[in-house]
VMD Tcl script that draws the C-alpha trace (Angstrom):
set ca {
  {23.96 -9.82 -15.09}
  {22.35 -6.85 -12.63}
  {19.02 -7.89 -13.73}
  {19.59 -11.83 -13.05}
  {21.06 -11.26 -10.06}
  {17.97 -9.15 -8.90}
  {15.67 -11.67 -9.72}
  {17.38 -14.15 -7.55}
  {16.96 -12.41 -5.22}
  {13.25 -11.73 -5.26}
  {13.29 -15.60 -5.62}
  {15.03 -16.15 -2.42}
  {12.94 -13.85 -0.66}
  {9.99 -14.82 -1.79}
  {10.78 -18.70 -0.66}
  {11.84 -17.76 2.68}
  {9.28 -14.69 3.65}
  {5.76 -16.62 3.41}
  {7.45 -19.04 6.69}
  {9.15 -16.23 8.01}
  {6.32 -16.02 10.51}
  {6.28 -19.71 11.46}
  {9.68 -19.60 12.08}
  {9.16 -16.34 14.49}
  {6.37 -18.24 16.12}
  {8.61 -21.06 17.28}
  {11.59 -19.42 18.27}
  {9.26 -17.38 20.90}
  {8.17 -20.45 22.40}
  {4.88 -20.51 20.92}
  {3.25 -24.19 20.52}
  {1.83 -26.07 17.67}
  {-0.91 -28.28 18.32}
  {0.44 -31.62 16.97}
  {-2.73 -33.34 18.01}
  {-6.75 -32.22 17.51}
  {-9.84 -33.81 16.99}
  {-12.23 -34.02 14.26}
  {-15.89 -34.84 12.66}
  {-17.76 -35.05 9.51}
  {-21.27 -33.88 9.49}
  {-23.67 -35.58 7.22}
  {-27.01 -34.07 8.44}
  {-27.14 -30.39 8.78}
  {-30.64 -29.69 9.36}
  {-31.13 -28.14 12.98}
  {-27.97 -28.44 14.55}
  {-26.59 -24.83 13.04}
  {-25.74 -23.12 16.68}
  {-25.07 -26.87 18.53}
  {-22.37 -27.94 19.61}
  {-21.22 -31.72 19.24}
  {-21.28 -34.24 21.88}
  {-17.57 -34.49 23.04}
  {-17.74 -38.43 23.77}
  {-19.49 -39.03 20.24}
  {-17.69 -41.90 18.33}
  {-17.99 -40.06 15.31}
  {-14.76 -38.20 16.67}
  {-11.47 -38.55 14.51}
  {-7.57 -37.56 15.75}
  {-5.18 -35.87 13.43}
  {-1.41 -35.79 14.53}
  {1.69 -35.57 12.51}
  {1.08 -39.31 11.12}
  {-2.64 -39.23 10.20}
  {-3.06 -35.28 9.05}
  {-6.78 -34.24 8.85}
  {-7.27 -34.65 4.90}
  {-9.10 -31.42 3.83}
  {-10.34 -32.88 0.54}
  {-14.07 -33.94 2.55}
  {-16.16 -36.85 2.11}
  {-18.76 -37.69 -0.30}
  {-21.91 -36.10 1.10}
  {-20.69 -33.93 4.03}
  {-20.62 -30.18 3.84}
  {-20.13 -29.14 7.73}
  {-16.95 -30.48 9.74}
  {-16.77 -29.88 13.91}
  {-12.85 -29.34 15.26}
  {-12.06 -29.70 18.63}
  {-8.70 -27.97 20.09}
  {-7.94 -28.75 23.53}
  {-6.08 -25.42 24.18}
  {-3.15 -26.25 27.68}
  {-3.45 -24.52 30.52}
  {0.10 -23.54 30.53}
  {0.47 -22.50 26.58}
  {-0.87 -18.41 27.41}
  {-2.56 -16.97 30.23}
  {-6.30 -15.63 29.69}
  {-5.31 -12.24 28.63}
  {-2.66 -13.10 25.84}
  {-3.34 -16.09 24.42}
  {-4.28 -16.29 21.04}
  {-5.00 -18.56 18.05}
  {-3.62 -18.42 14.79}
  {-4.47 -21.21 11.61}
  {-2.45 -20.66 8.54}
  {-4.29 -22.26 6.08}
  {-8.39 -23.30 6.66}
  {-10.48 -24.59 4.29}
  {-14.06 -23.56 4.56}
  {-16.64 -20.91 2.79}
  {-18.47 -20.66 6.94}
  {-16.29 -20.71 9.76}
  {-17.60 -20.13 13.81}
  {-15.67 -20.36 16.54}
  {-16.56 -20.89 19.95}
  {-15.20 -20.47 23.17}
  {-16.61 -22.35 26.76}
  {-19.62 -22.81 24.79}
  {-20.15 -19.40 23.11}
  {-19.60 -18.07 19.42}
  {-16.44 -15.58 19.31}
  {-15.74 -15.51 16.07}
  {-18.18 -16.15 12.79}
  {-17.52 -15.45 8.98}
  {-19.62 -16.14 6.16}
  {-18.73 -16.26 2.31}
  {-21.19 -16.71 -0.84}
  {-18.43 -17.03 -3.21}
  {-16.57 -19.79 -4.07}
  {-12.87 -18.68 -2.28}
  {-12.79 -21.19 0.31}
  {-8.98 -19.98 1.57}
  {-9.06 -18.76 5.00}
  {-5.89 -17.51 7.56}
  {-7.11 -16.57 11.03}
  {-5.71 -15.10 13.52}
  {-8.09 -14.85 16.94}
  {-7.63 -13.27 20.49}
  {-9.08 -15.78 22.99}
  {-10.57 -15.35 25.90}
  {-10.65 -18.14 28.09}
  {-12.82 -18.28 31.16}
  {-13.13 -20.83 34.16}
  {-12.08 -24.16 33.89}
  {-12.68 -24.29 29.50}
  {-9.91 -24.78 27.93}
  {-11.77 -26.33 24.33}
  {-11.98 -24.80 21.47}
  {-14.92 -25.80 18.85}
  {-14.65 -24.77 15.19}
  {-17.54 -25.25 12.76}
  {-16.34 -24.81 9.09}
  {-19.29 -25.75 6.42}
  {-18.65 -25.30 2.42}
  {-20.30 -25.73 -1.29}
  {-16.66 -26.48 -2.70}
  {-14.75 -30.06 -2.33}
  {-12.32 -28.31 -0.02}
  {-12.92 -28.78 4.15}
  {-10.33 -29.07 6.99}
  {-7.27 -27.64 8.22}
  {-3.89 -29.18 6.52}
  {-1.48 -27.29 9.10}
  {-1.51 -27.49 12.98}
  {-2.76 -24.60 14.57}
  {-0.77 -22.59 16.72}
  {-1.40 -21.08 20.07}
  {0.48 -18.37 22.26}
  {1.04 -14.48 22.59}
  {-1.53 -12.84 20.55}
  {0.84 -9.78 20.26}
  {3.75 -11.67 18.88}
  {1.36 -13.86 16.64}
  {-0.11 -10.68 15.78}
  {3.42 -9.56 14.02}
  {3.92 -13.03 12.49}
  {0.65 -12.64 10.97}
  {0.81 -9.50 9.19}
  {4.56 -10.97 7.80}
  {3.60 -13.53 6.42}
  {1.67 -12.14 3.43}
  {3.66 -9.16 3.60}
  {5.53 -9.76 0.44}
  {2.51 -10.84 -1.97}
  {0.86 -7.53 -0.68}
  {4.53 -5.32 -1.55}
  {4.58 -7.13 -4.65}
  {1.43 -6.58 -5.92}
  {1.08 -2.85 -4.65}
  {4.98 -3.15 -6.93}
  {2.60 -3.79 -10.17}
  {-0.17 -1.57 -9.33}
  {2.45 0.89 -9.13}
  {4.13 -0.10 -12.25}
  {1.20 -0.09 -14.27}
  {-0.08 3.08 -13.59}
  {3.76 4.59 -14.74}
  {3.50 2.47 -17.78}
  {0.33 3.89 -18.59}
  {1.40 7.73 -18.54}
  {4.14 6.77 -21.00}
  {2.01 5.02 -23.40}
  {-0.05 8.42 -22.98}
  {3.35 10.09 -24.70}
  {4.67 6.94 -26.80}
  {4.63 6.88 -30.58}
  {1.52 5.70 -32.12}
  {3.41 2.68 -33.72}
  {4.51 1.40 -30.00}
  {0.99 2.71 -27.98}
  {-0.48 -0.79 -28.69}
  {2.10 -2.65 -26.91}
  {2.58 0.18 -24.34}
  {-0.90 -0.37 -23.13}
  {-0.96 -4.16 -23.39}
  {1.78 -3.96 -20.88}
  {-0.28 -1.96 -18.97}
  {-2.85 -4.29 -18.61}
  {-0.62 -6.69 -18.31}
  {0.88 -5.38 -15.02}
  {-2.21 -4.45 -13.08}
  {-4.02 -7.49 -14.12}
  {-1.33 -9.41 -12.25}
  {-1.06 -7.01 -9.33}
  {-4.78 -7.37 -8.60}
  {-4.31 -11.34 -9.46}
  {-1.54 -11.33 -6.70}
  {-3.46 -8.47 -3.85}
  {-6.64 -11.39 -4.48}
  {-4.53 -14.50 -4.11}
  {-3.90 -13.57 -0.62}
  {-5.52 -14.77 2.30}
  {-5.23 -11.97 4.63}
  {-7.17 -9.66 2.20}
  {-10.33 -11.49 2.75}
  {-9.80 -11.49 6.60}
  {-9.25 -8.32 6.79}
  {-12.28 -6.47 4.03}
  {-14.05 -9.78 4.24}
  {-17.20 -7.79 2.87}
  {-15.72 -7.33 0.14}
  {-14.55 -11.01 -0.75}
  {-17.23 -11.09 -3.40}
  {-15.76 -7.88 -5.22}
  {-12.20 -9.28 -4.78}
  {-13.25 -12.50 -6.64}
  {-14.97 -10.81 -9.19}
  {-11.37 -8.39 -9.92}
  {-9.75 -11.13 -9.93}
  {-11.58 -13.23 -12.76}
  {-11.89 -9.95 -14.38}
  {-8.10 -9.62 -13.60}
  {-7.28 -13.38 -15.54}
  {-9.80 -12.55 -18.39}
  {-7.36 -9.67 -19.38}
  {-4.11 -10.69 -18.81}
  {-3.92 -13.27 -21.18}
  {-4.84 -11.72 -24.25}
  {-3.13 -8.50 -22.94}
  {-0.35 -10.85 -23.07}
  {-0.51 -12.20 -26.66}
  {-1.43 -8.15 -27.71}
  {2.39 -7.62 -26.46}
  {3.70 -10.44 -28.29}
  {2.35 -9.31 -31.51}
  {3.04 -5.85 -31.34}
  {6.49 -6.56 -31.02}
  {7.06 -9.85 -33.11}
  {3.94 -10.10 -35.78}
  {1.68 -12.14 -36.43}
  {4.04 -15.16 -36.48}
  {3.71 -17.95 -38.44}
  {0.84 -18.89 -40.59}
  {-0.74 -15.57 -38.81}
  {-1.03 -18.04 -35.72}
  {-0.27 -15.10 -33.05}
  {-3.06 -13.45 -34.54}
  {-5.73 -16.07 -34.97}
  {-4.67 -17.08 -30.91}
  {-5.41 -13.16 -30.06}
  {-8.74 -13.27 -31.96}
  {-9.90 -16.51 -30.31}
  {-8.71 -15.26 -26.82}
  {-10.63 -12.21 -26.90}
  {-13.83 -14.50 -28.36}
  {-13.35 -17.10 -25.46}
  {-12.74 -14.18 -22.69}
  {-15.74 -12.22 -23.80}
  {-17.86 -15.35 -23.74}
  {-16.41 -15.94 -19.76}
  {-17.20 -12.83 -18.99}
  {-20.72 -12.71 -20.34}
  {-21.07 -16.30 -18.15}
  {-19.81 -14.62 -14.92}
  {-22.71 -11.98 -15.50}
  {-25.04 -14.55 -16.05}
  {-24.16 -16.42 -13.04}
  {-24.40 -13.14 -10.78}
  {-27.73 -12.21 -12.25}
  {-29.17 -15.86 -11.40}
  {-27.98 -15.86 -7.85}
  {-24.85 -18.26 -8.80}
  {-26.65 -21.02 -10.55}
  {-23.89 -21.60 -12.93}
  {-21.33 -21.57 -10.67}
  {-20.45 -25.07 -11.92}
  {-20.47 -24.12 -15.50}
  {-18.43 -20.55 -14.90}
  {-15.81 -22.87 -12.56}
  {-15.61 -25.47 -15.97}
  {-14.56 -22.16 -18.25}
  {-12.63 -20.37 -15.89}
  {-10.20 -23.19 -14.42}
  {-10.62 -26.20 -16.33}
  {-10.93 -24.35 -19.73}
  {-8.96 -21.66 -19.35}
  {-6.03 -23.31 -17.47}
  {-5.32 -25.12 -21.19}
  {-5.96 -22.15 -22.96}
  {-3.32 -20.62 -20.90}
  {-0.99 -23.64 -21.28}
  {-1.63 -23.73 -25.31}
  {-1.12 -19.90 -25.34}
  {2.35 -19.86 -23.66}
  {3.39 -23.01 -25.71}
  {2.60 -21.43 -28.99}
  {4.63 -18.12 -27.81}
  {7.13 -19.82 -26.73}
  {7.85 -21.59 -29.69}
  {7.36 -18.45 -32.11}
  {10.35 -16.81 -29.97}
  {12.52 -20.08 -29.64}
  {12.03 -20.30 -33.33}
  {12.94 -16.07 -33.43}
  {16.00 -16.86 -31.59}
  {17.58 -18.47 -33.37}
  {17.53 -15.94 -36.25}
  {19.55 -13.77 -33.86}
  {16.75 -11.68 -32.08}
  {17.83 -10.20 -29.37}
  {14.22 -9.27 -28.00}
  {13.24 -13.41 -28.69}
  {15.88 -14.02 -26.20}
  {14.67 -11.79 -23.31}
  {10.89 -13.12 -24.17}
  {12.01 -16.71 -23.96}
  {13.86 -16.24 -20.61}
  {11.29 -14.38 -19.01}
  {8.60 -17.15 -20.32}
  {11.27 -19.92 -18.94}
  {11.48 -18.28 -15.13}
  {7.51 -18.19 -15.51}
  {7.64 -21.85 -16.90}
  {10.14 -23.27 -14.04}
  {8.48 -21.35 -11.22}
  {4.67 -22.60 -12.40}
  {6.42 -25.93 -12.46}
  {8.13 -25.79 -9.03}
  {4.53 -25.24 -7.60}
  {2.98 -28.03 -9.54}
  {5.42 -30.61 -8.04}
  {5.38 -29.50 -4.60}
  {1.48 -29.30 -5.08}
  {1.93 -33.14 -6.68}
  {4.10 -34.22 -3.65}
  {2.46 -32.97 -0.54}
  {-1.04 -32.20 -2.51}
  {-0.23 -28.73 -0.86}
  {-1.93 -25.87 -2.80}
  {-0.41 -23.16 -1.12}
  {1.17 -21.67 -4.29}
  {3.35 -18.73 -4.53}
  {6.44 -19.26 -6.40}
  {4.56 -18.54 -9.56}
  {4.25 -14.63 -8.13}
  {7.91 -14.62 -8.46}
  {7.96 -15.94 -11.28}
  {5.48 -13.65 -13.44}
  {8.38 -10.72 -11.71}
  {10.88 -12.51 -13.70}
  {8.21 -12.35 -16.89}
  {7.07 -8.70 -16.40}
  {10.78 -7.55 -16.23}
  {11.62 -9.22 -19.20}
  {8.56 -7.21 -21.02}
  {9.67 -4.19 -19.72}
  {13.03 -4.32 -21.15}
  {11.73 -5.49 -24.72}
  {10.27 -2.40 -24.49}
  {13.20 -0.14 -23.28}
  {15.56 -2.19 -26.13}
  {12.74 -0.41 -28.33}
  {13.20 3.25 -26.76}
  {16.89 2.61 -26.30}
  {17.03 1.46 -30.36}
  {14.55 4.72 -31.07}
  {17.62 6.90 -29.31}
  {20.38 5.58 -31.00}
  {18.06 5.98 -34.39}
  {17.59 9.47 -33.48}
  {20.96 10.29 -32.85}
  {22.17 8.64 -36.03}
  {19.49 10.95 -37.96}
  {20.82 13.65 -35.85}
  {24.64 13.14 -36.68}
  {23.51 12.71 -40.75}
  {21.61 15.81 -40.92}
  {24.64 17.43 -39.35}
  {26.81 16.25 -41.96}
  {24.28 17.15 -44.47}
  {23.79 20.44 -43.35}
  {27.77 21.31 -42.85}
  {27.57 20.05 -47.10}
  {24.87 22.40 -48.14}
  {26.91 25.22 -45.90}
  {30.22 23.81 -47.80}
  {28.31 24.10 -51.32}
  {26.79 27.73 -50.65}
  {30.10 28.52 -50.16}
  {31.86 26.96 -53.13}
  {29.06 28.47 -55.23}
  {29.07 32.15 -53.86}
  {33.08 31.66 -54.33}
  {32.65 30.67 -58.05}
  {30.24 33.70 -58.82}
  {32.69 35.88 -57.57}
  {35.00 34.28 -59.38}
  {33.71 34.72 -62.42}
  {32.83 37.95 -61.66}
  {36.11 39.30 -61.27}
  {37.25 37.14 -63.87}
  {34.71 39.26 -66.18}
  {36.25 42.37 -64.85}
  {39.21 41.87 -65.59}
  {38.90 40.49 -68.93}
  {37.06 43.80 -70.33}
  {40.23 46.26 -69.75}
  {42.23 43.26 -71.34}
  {40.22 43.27 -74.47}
  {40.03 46.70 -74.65}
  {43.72 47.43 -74.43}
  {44.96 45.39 -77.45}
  {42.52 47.92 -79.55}
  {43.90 51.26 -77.73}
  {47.35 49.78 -78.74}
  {46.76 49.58 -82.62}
  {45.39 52.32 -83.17}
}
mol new
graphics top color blue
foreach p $ca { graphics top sphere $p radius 0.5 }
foreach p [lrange $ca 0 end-1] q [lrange $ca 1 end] { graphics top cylinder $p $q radius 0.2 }
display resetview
């Protein structure tokens, strides 16, 4: 009951902490821009460093009934935004500029006509949350954003908000505060898990070191899910995106590892076949994302196909066949079945919670499933301290028979040093008796 109440917890928390900075933002009178302007650029070539023609007709207005879609045309790769900052929303020295959520691989800013901000990606995480100082000089008071990409993603889905940098600048850090905790939680995890299985039983170090893998694999998945890593080490967005395919190449075989080291095979041996072709598959993905970094990112397409397409129903086969092996182990009374299908259901439910709200307002912005792989990890972890826990009682049981064993053999030492004395006095005494009967007759 401890344990489900902690993970509702974590649930709760984890709903309400990623707005927790919005929420800040308004109650200290800071302004969302309901209303900006917008333009698709077809033709790149030599307009880089210009900036649009304000009274082009090409211009487009996104306001709470006509949001900017961020899914971008057929053929354009650049989009110009145009923020009309008030004159009363921060004075010159405060004021500051904060996007949740922008879409883009390139983004510059500029300020009264100069660049203030530029960041450039050559890997395919197109997920950007900025947070900007502005200084705003003379009459100006618009801001131009160029965002360019390679992926289908360009725009910004969420208003913008402008007012105290300082205040925005605690709102900021907040919001991705828990996905950082929580994945610093498995890192931390991990590395305990793996100084046990140093010291485990060589029967249990198999599934002892899955879990390992299995818990820093999805702390590094979570740490490289988050926007504000990339913002803040942006030169190392390439290395983060490599950890993190690295990261999903492990976890799911690390995964069906566990499974089997605790369950079997299964039926028909089709735990272990699934491990076998996971490992196959997840070498061959691997060996792809070399390729692709070896021929400056020619396959990008092709490593995208295995590594989302592909492996998203891999991952949705995998979790359907485990699930099933410990529904059907359930039922036979395993205890450890039940913990592995309630952490896979709190995994399934939260997955599915994003999926609909990602169906409803086509808003990506996952992060329920972080809570839910908590809910999946702890239920690992306590298959594996019902193991230890069993091991004790075991060892105590031994403990308490070779007691009683022992206090026998002591018992039967003693009955048999008591029945050779015995019989040696018995002998004793029976020589003077023999021998008196003569002495009489004669």
């Amino acid at each position: 009951m401890k344990t489900v109440s902690g993970i509702a917890v974590l649930l709760l928390l984890g709903l309400l902490l990623p707005y927790s900075g919005l929420a800040k933002a308004e109650s200290q009178n800071e302004r969302s821009l309901r209303a900006f302007r917008y333009m698709w650029v077809y033709d790149v070539s030599g307009n880089a460093g210009t900036l649009p023609d304000s009274a082009a007709a090409d211009w487009k207005t996104a306001d709470a009934g006509r949001p900017m879609p961020f899914s971008k045309p057929a053929g354009a790769s650049v989009a110009w935004i145009e923020l009309d900052i008030g004159r009363n929303d921060c004075s010159s020295r405060t004021c500051g500029l904060y996007i949740s959520r922008l879409y883009a691989q390139n983004v510059s800013v500029y300020v009264d006509g100069r660049m203030e901000y530029e960041t450039r990606r050559n890997y395919r995480y197109d997920v950007n949350e900025m947070l900007l100082p502005l200084r705003l000089e003379g009459e100006g008071r618009l801001v131009y954003l160029r965002l360019e990409t390679a992926t289908g993603k360009l725009g910004i889905p969420d208003f913008p908000v402008v007012g105290n940098y300082q205040r925005m600048l605690v709102s900021y850090v907040k919001r991705d505060l828990f996905d950082i905790v929580l994945g610093g939680a498995y890192l931390f995890m991990g590395l305990a898990v793996f100084f046990v299985a140093l010291f485990a039983r060589r029967s249990r170090f198999a599934s002892w070191m899955s879990l390992f893998v299995i818990l820093i694999s999805t702390g590094i998945l979570i740490l490289t899910c988050t926007p504000i890593m990339y913002a803040i080490w942006h030169d190392y967005g390439q290395w983060m995106v490599r950890m993190s395919n690295l990261a999903l190449y492990m976890l799911l075989p690390a995964i069906t590892i566990f499974v089997e080291g605790i369950f079997g095979k299964g039926t028909f041996r089709i735990v272990g076949k699934l491990r076998v072709f996971q490992i196959i598959f997840m070498a061959f993905c691997t060996a792809g994302l070399l390729l692709n970094e070896l021929t400056s990112y020619r396959f990008s397409d092709y490593c995208f196909f295995l590594s989302d397409i592909m492996l998203g129903g891999l991952t949705i086969v995998q979790f359907a066949i485990l699930a099933a092996c410990s529904i059907a182990r359930s039922r036979r009374g395993s205890r450890d079945s039940v913990i592995l299908t309630a952490g896979l259901g709190i995994l399934a439910v939260a997955v599915a919670i994003d999926l609909v709200r990602y169906a409803a307002n086509f808003d990506d912005e996952m992060y329920v499933w972080k809570i839910g792989t908590a809910g999946f990890a702890f239920s690992l972890v306590a298959i594996l301290g019902r193991g230890i826990r069993e091991d004790q009682i075991r060892l105590l049981r031994y403990s308490r028979e070779l007691k009683v064993y022992f206090d026998q053999l002591q018992q039967s030492d003693k009955m048999e040093i008591i029945s050779q004395l015995a019989a040696s006095i018995a002998h004793e005494v029976r020589n003077p008796l023999q021998v008196t009967p003569g002495f009489c007759s004669c």
